[in-house]
C-alpha positions as CSV (number, residue, x, y, z in Angstrom):
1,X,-8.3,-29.5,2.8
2,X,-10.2,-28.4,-0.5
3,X,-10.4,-24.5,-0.6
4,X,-12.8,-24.7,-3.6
5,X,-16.4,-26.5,-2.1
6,X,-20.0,-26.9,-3.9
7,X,-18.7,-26.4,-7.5
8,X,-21.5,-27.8,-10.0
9,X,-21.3,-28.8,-13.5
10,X,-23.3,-25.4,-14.0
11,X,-20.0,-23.5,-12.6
12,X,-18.2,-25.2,-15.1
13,X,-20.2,-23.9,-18.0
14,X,-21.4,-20.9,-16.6
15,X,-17.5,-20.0,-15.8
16,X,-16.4,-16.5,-17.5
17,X,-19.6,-16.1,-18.7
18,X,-22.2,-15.4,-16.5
19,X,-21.7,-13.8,-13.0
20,X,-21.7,-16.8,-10.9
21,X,-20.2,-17.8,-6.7
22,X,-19.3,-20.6,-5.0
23,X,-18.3,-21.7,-1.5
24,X,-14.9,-21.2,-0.4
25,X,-12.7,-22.3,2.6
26,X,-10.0,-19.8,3.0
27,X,-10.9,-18.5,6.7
28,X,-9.6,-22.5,7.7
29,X,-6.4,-21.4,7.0
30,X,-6.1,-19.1,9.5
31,X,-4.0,-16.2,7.1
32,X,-6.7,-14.0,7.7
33,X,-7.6,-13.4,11.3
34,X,-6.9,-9.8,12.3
35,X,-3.5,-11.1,13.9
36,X,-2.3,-12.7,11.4
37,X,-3.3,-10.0,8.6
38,X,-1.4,-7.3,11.0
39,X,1.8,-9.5,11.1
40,X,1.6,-9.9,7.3
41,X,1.7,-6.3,7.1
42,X,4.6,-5.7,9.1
43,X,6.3,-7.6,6.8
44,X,4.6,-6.5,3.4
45,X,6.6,-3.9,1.1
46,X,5.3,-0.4,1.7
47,X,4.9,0.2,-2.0
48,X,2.3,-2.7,-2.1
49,X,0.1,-1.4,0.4
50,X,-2.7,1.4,-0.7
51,X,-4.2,3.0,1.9
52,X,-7.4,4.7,1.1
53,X,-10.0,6.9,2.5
54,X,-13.5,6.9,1.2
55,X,-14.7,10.2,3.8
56,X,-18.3,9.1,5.3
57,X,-19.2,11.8,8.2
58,X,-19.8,14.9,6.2
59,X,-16.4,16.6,6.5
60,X,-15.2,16.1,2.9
61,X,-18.4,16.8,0.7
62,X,-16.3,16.9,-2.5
63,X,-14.9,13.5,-2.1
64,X,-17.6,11.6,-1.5
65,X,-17.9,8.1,-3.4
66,X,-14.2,8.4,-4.1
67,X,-11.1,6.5,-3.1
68,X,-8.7,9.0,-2.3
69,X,-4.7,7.8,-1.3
70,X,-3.5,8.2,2.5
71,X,-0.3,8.3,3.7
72,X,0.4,5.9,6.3
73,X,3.8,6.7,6.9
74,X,5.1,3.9,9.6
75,X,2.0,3.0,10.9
76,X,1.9,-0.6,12.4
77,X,0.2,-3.7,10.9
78,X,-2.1,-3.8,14.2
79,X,-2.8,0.6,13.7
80,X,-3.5,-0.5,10.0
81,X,-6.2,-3.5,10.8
82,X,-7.3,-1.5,13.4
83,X,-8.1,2.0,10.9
84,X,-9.6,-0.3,8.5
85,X,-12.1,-1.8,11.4
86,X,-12.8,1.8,12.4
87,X,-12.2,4.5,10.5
88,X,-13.0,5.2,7.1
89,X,-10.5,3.4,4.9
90,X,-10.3,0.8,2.4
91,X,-7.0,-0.9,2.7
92,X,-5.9,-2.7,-0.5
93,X,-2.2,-4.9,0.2
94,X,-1.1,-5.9,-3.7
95,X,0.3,-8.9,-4.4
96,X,0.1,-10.5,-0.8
97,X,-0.6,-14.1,-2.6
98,X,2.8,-13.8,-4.9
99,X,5.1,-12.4,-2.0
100,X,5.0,-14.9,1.3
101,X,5.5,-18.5,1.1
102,X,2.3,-19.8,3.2
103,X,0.6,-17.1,1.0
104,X,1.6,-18.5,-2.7
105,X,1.0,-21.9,-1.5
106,X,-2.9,-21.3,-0.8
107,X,-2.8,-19.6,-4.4
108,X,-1.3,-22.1,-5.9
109,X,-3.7,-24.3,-4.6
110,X,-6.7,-22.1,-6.1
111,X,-5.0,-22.4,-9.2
112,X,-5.1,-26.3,-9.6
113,X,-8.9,-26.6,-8.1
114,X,-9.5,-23.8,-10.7
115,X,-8.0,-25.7,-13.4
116,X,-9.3,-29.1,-12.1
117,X,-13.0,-28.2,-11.7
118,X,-13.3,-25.1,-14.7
119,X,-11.8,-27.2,-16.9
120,X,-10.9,-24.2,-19.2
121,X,-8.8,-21.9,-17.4
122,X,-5.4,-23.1,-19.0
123,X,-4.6,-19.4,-20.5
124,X,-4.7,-18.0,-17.6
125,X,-1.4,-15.4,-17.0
126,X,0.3,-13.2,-14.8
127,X,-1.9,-14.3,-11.8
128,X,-1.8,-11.5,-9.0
129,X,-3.7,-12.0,-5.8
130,X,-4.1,-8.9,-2.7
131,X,-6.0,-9.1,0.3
132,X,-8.6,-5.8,1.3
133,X,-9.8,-4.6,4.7
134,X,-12.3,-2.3,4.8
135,X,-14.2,-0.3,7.3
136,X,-17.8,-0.6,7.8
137,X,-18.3,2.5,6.0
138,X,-16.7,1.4,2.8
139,X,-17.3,1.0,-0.7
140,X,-16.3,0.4,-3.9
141,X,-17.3,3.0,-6.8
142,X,-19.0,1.6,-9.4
143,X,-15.8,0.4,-11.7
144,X,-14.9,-2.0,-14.7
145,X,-11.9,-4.2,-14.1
146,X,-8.8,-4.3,-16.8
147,X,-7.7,-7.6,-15.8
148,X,-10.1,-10.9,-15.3
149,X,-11.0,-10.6,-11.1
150,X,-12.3,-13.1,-8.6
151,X,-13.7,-11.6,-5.4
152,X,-13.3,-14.2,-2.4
153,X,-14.6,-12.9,0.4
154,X,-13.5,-14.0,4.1
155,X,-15.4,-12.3,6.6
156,X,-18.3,-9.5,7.4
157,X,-21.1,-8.6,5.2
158,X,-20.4,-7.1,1.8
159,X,-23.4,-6.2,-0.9
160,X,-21.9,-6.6,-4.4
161,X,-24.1,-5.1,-7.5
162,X,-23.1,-6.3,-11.0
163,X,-24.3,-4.7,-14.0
164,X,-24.4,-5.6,-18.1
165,X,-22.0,-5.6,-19.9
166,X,-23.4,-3.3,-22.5
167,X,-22.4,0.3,-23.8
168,X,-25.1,1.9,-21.5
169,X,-23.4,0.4,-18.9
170,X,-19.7,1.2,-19.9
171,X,-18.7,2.8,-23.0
172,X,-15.9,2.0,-25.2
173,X,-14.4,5.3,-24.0
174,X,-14.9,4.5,-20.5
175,X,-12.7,1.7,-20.5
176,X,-10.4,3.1,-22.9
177,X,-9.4,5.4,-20.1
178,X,-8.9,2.8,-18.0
179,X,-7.0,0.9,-20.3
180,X,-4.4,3.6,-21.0
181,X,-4.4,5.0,-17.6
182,X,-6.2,8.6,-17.8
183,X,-8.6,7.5,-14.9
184,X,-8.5,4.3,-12.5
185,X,-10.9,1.7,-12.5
186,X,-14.2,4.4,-11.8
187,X,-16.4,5.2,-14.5
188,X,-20.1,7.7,-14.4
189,X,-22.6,6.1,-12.8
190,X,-26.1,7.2,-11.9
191,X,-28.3,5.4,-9.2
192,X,-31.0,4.6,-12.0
193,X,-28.5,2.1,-13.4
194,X,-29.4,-0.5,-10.4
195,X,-33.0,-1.3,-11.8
196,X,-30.3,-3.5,-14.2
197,X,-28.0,-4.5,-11.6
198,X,-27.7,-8.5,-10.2
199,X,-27.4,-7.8,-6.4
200,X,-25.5,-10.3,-4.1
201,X,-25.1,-10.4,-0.3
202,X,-21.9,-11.9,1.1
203,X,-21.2,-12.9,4.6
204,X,-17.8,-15.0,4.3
205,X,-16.9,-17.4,2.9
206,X,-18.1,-16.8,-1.0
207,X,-16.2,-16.4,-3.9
208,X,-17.9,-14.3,-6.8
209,X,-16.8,-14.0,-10.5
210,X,-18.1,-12.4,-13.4
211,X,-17.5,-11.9,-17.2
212,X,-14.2,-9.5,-18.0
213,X,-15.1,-5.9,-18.3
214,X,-18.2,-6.3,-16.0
215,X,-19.4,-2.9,-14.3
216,X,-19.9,-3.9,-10.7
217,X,-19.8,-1.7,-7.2
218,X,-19.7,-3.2,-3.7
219,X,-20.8,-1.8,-0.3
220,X,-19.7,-2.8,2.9
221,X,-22.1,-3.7,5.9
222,X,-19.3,-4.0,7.8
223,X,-15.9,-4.7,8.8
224,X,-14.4,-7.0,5.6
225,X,-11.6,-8.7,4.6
226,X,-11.5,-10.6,0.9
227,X,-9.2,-11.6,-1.1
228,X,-8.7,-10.6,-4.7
229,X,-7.6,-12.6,-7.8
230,X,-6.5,-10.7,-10.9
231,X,-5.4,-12.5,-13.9
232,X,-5.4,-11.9,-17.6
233,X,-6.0,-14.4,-20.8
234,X,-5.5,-14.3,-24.4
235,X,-8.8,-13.2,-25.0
236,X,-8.5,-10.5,-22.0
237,X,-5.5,-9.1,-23.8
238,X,-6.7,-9.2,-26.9
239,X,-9.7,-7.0,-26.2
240,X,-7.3,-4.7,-24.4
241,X,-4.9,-4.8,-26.8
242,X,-7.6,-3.1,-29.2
243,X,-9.0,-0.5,-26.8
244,X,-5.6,0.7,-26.4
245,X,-5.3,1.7,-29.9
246,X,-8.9,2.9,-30.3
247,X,-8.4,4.6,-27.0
248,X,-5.2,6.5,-28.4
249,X,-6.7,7.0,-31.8
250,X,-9.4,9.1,-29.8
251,X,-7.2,11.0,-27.9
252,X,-4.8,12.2,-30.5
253,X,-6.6,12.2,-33.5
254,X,-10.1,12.6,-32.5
255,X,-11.3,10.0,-34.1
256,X,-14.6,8.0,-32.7
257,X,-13.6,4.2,-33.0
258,X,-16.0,1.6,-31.9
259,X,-14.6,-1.8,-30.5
260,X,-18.5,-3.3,-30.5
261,X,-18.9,-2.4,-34.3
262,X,-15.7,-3.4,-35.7
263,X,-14.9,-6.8,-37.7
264,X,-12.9,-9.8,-36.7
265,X,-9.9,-8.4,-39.3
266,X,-10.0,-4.7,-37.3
267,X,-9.9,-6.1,-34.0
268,X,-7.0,-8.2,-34.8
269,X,-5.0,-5.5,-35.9
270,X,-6.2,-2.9,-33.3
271,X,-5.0,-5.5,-30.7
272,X,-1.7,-6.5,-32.1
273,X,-1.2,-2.4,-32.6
274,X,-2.2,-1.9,-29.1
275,X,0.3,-4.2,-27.7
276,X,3.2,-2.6,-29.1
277,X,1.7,0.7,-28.3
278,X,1.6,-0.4,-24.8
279,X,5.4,-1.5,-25.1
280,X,6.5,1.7,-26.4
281,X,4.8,3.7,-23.8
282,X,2.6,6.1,-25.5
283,X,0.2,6.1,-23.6
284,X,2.2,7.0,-20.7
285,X,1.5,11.3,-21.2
286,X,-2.7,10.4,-20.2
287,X,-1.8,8.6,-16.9
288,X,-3.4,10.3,-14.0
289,X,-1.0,11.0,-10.9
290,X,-1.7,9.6,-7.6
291,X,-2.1,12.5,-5.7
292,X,-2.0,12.1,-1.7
293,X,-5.0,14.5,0.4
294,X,-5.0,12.7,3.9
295,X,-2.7,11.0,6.1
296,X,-3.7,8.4,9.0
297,X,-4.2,9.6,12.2
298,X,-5.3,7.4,15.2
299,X,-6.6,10.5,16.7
300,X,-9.0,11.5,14.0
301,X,-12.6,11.0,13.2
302,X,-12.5,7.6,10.7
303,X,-8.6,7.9,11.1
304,X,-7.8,10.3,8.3
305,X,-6.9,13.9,8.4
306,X,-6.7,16.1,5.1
307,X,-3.4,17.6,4.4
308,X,-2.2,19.9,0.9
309,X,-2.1,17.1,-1.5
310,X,0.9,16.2,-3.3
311,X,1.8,13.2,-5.2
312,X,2.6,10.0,-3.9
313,X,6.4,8.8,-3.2
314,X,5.9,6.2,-1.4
């Protein structure tokens, strides 16, 4: 069975460049009905799985249109499907695609009809993929992604807004802290930013990709379950490579770089610095800690209940 259907010779040159979907068959293969997602979970390390609550009913007002990290302590695979179908979490299980064998071999799959029908994908490296359920009430803060992403979604309805790729839309500095790790994927958005926005309805069964760097949010319209594919290339790492560097140089120098205004020759050095920046770890004294304010509770309203945050050990 093909998992990849419909692709056009417009997919093939519109492929990293443009935002662009296609038709998909993963649902066939039957690794994603609730069952089978709970039983993957039961068996899924614990330090793959981020469990997060995006509050929705009014009783956290300062955390609104944030992911915020749950502890799940031994919660079941069946209690976890079941808090993403009704509660207010977004459940995000890392590296699914690279850890079980029936898993890898339906990635592995993607990867040759990707490399049979893009024609262009050859550099692509370090090839991650993680499944998400999410609750009818969730959503994803308008973000830029590090790494290359396809979204394939499965199942329910999911609105998807992708924006230019332009400094109005995401700064250098913006991704810079993403880059070195001061903030997670988020960066300031304002509502007036949609007028720009390509907006995209998903109901199953799509798969949706978009040039690297891409602002883009998502909101659920109901209970969903996709799965994402992360990857990087030379030309992603490259362009990372630099905004390390600049991203450093700003921070502890206070200097104002600009990745959009610099030549061919400063890029290439930024990058190459940036790589062995990255290597050495200096950017390790920005990273933000990953602090835990609610734990999962069946009993609860959206199954989260606030607790004194500390940071995550798990």
């Amino acid at each position: 069975m093909e998992l990849i259907n419909n692709w056009t010779d417009e997919n093939r040159a519109n492929y990293g460049k443009k935002v662009m979907a296609v038709q998909h068959s993963l649902e066939a293969t039957g690794l994603f009905s609730d069952d089978a997602l709970a039983t993957m979970l039961d068996r899924h390390p614990r330090h793959l799985v981020d469990v997060l609550a995006l509050p929705a009913d009014g009783r956290f007002q300062e955390y609104q249109d944030q992911h915020l990290t749950v502890d799940f302590g031994d919660a079941s695979g069946k209690t976890l499907v079941d808090a993403a179908q009704s509660g207010d979490i977004w459940i995000n299980v890392r590296e699914v695609m690279n850890t079980h064998p029936e898993y890898i071999e339906v990635l592995d799959q993607l990867h040759d009809e990707l490399e049979d029908k893009a024609g262009k994908n050859k550099g692509r490296r370090n090839c991650r993929g993680g499944v998400l359920l999410s609750s009818p009430t969730a959503r994803t803060p308008y973000h830029s992604d590090p790494t290359i992403t396809h979204l394939w979604h499965i199942r329910g309805h999911k609105r998807v807004w992708v924006y230019p790729l332009t400094q109005e839309f995401l700064s250098d500095e913006a991704f810079e802290a993403i880059v070195i790790g001061e903030m997670n994927e988020d960066v300031p958005y304002s509502p007036s930013l949609d007028e720009s926005a390509g907006v995209y309805d998903l109901y199953g069964g799509e798969m949706v990709s978009w040039p690297h760097r891409s602002p883009h949010r998502v909101e659920n319209q109901t209970y969903c379950v996709s799965m994402v594919m992360e990857f990087s290339t030379p030309q992603s790492a490259f362009i990372n490579g630099g905004m390390m560097t600049n991203g450093l140089l700003r921070r502890k120098f206070g200097m104002n770089p600009s990745w959009e205004n610099a030549g061919q020759f400063e890029r290439v050095l930024k990058s190459a610095a940036g790589r062995v920046l990255g290597k050495l770890g200096l950017h390790r004294s920005y990273k933000r800690k990953d602090m835990v304010l609610f734990k999962l509770d069946e009993n609860a309203p959206g199954f989260i209940q606030a607790v004194t945050p500390y940071e995550r050990a798990f």
